[in-house]
N, C-alpha and C positions, 0 to 999 in steps of 0.2 A: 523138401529142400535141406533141413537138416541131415536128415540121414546121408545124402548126396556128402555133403561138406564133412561128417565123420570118416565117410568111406574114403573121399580124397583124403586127409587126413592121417587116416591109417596107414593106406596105402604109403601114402609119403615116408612114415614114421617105420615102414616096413622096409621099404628100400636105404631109408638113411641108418637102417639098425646091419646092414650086411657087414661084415668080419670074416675076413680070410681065414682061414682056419692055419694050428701052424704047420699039421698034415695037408696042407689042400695046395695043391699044382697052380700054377697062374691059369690053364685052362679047366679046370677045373673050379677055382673063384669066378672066371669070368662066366660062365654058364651059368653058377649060382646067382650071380648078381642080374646076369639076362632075364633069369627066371622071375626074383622079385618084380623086374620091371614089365615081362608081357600077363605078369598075374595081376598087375595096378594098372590096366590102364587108362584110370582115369586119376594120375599122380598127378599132372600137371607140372611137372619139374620139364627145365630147362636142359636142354643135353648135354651144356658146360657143367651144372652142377651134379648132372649123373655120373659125367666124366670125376671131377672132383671128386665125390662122394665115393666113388668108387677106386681111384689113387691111393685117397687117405685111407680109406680101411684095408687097406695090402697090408702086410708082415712087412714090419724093415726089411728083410732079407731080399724079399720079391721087389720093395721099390729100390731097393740097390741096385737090381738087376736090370730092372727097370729104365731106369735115369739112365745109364750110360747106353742103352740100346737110343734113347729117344737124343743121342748126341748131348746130356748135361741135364738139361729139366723135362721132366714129363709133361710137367704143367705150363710148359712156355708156348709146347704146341697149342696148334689148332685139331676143333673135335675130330677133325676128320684125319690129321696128320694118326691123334692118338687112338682113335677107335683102328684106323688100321693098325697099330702096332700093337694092338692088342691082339685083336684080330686073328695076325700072322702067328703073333704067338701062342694062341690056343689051338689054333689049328696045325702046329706041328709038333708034332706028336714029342718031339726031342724034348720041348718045356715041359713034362711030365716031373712028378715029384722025385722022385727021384735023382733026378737032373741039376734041381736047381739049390737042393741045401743038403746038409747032409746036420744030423745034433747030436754033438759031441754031450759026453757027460754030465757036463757043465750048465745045459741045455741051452747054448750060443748054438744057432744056425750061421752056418756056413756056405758058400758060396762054392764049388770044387772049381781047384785053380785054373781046370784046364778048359771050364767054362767060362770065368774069368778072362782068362787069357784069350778065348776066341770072340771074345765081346770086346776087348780091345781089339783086335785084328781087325774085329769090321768096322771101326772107330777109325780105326790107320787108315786104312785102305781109305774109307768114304772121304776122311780129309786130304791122301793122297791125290784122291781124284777128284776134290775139289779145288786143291793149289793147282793142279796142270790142267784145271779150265780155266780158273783167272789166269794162269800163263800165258795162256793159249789167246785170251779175251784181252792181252795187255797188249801180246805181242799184235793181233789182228788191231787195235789200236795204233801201235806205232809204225806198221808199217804202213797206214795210211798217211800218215803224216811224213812219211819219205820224201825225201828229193831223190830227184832217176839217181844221180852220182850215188849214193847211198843203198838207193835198195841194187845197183849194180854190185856193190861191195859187199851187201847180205846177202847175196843170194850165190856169189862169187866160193863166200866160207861155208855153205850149209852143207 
Protein backbone atom coordinates (compact mmCIF):
# COMPACT_ATOMS: atom_id res chain seq x y z
CA UNK A 1 0.00 0.00 0.00
CA UNK A 2 2.69 2.25 0.54
CA UNK A 3 4.48 1.94 -2.57
CA UNK A 4 0.76 2.38 -4.19
CA UNK A 5 0.57 5.98 -2.41
CA UNK A 6 4.55 6.87 -3.47
CA UNK A 7 3.67 5.95 -6.91
CA UNK A 8 0.33 8.24 -7.04
CA UNK A 9 2.51 10.60 -5.35
CA UNK A 10 5.11 10.82 -8.02
CA UNK A 11 2.96 10.64 -10.50
CA UNK A 12 1.16 13.74 -9.32
CA UNK A 13 4.49 15.41 -8.56
CA UNK A 14 5.40 14.57 -12.27
CA UNK A 15 2.60 16.09 -13.92
CA UNK A 16 2.38 19.13 -11.58
CA UNK A 17 6.54 19.50 -12.51
CA UNK A 18 5.45 20.07 -16.49
CA UNK A 19 6.91 23.52 -18.13
CA UNK A 20 6.41 24.75 -21.55
CA UNK A 21 9.63 25.01 -22.81
CA UNK A 22 10.36 28.64 -24.41
CA UNK A 23 11.24 26.62 -27.84
CA UNK A 24 8.11 24.50 -27.53
CA UNK A 25 4.78 25.08 -29.77
CA UNK A 26 1.33 25.18 -27.79
CA UNK A 27 0.97 21.62 -29.76
CA UNK A 28 3.79 20.65 -28.86
CA UNK A 29 3.49 21.43 -24.75
CA UNK A 30 0.16 19.96 -25.15
CA UNK A 31 1.29 16.32 -26.08
CA UNK A 32 4.00 16.78 -23.49
CA UNK A 33 1.71 17.41 -20.92
CA UNK A 34 -0.84 14.35 -22.46
CA UNK A 35 2.19 12.36 -22.19
CA UNK A 36 2.84 12.93 -18.37
CA UNK A 37 -0.68 12.13 -17.79
CA UNK A 38 -1.37 8.73 -19.73
CA UNK A 39 2.35 7.69 -18.20
CA UNK A 40 0.51 8.43 -14.37
CA UNK A 41 -2.34 6.85 -14.60
CA UNK A 42 -2.96 6.38 -11.41
CA UNK A 43 -2.53 10.52 -10.38
CA UNK A 44 -5.80 10.65 -9.28
CA UNK A 45 -6.03 14.40 -10.11
CA UNK A 46 -9.18 16.23 -10.97
CA UNK A 47 -9.46 17.39 -14.76
CA UNK A 48 -9.97 20.99 -13.48
CA UNK A 49 -6.66 20.88 -11.90
CA UNK A 50 -5.12 19.08 -14.90
CA UNK A 51 -6.62 21.85 -16.71
CA UNK A 52 -5.07 24.48 -14.37
CA UNK A 53 -1.87 22.92 -13.95
CA UNK A 54 -1.44 22.80 -17.24
CA UNK A 55 -2.66 26.81 -18.09
CA UNK A 56 -0.16 27.87 -15.43
CA UNK A 57 2.75 26.34 -16.77
CA UNK A 58 2.30 28.00 -20.51
CA UNK A 59 5.00 30.66 -21.33
CA UNK A 60 3.33 34.32 -20.81
CA UNK A 61 3.58 34.52 -24.42
CA UNK A 62 1.33 31.18 -25.31
CA UNK A 63 -1.29 32.36 -22.45
CA UNK A 64 -1.49 35.69 -24.07
CA UNK A 65 -2.41 33.99 -27.00
CA UNK A 66 -4.39 31.96 -25.26
CA UNK A 67 -6.93 34.29 -23.30
CA UNK A 68 -8.06 36.16 -26.21
CA UNK A 69 -8.70 32.88 -28.36
CA UNK A 70 -10.88 31.53 -25.07
CA UNK A 71 -12.81 35.26 -25.54
CA UNK A 72 -10.84 37.14 -21.98
CA UNK A 73 -10.09 34.05 -19.54
CA UNK A 74 -8.96 30.73 -20.01
CA UNK A 75 -9.69 29.68 -16.77
CA UNK A 76 -13.35 30.99 -16.68
CA UNK A 77 -14.09 28.12 -19.06
CA UNK A 78 -15.45 24.95 -18.64
CA UNK A 79 -13.00 21.54 -18.91
CA UNK A 80 -14.66 20.83 -21.92
CA UNK A 81 -15.09 24.41 -23.38
CA UNK A 82 -11.04 24.41 -22.74
CA UNK A 83 -9.85 21.01 -23.53
CA UNK A 84 -11.44 21.73 -26.96
CA UNK A 85 -9.54 24.97 -27.38
CA UNK A 86 -6.64 23.40 -26.87
CA UNK A 87 -7.50 20.58 -28.64
CA UNK A 88 -8.18 22.59 -31.93
CA UNK A 89 -5.07 24.31 -31.43
CA UNK A 90 -2.70 21.51 -31.37
CA UNK A 91 -4.21 20.05 -33.99
CA UNK A 92 -3.69 22.77 -36.52
CA UNK A 93 -0.74 22.53 -37.67
CA UNK A 94 -0.68 26.74 -38.14
CA UNK A 95 0.02 26.96 -34.02
CA UNK A 96 3.43 25.41 -34.73
CA UNK A 97 6.45 27.51 -33.07
CA UNK A 98 7.08 29.36 -35.25
CA UNK A 99 3.91 30.84 -35.51
CA UNK A 100 3.31 31.93 -32.30
CA UNK A 101 6.55 34.14 -31.00
CA UNK A 102 9.22 35.07 -32.46
CA UNK A 103 12.80 36.37 -29.59
CA UNK A 104 14.06 39.48 -30.33
CA UNK A 105 17.58 40.00 -28.75
CA UNK A 106 16.51 41.22 -25.83
CA UNK A 107 15.06 37.63 -25.23
CA UNK A 108 11.03 39.22 -24.90
CA UNK A 109 9.01 36.74 -27.00
CA UNK A 110 6.73 38.21 -29.24
CA UNK A 111 3.55 37.55 -30.54
CA UNK A 112 3.68 38.40 -34.91
CA UNK A 113 1.21 41.18 -35.35
CA UNK A 114 -0.52 39.46 -38.07
CA UNK A 115 -1.31 36.59 -35.76
CA UNK A 116 -2.40 39.13 -33.46
CA UNK A 117 -4.50 40.76 -35.53
CA UNK A 118 -6.34 37.60 -36.87
CA UNK A 119 -7.12 36.68 -33.11
CA UNK A 120 -8.92 39.80 -32.92
CA UNK A 121 -10.72 39.20 -36.06
CA UNK A 122 -12.12 36.12 -34.72
CA UNK A 123 -12.91 38.03 -31.49
CA UNK A 124 -15.01 40.57 -33.82
CA UNK A 125 -16.59 38.50 -35.69
CA UNK A 126 -17.87 35.89 -32.75
CA UNK A 127 -19.02 39.14 -30.85
CA UNK A 128 -20.35 40.43 -34.26
CA UNK A 129 -22.44 37.56 -34.27
CA UNK A 130 -23.41 37.39 -31.07
CA UNK A 131 -24.88 41.25 -30.99
CA UNK A 132 -27.12 40.16 -34.20
CA UNK A 133 -28.48 37.16 -32.26
CA UNK A 134 -29.57 39.03 -29.19
CA UNK A 135 -30.99 41.50 -32.05
CA UNK A 136 -32.52 38.90 -33.68
CA UNK A 137 -33.85 37.37 -29.93
CA UNK A 138 -35.00 41.05 -28.88
CA UNK A 139 -36.60 41.71 -31.95
CA UNK A 140 -38.39 37.87 -32.05
CA UNK A 141 -39.40 39.38 -28.45
CA UNK A 142 -41.00 42.46 -29.45
CA UNK A 143 -42.76 41.48 -32.13
CA UNK A 144 -44.66 39.32 -30.02
CA UNK A 145 -45.82 41.72 -27.93
CA UNK A 146 -47.27 43.70 -31.23
CA UNK A 147 -50.75 45.06 -31.59
CA UNK A 148 -51.90 44.16 -35.48
CA UNK A 149 -51.80 48.23 -36.02
CA UNK A 150 -48.04 47.88 -35.22
CA UNK A 151 -46.86 45.00 -36.64
CA UNK A 152 -48.92 46.38 -39.97
CA UNK A 153 -46.61 49.29 -39.71
CA UNK A 154 -43.30 47.01 -39.26
CA UNK A 155 -43.64 44.98 -41.64
CA UNK A 156 -45.12 47.92 -44.00
CA UNK A 157 -40.95 49.55 -43.49
CA UNK A 158 -38.97 46.14 -43.83
Amino acid sequence: MIFLVGKTNASRAKILSFQQQHDESIPEAWECFQDYISHSPHHGMESWLLMQTFYHRLTNSTREIIDPVARGSFLSLTIEEATTIIEKMASNQGWNEDRIQTCRRDGIHQVREVDMISTKMDLLIKRLDEQAREKKEVMLIHESHMTCEEWRCWTYWQ
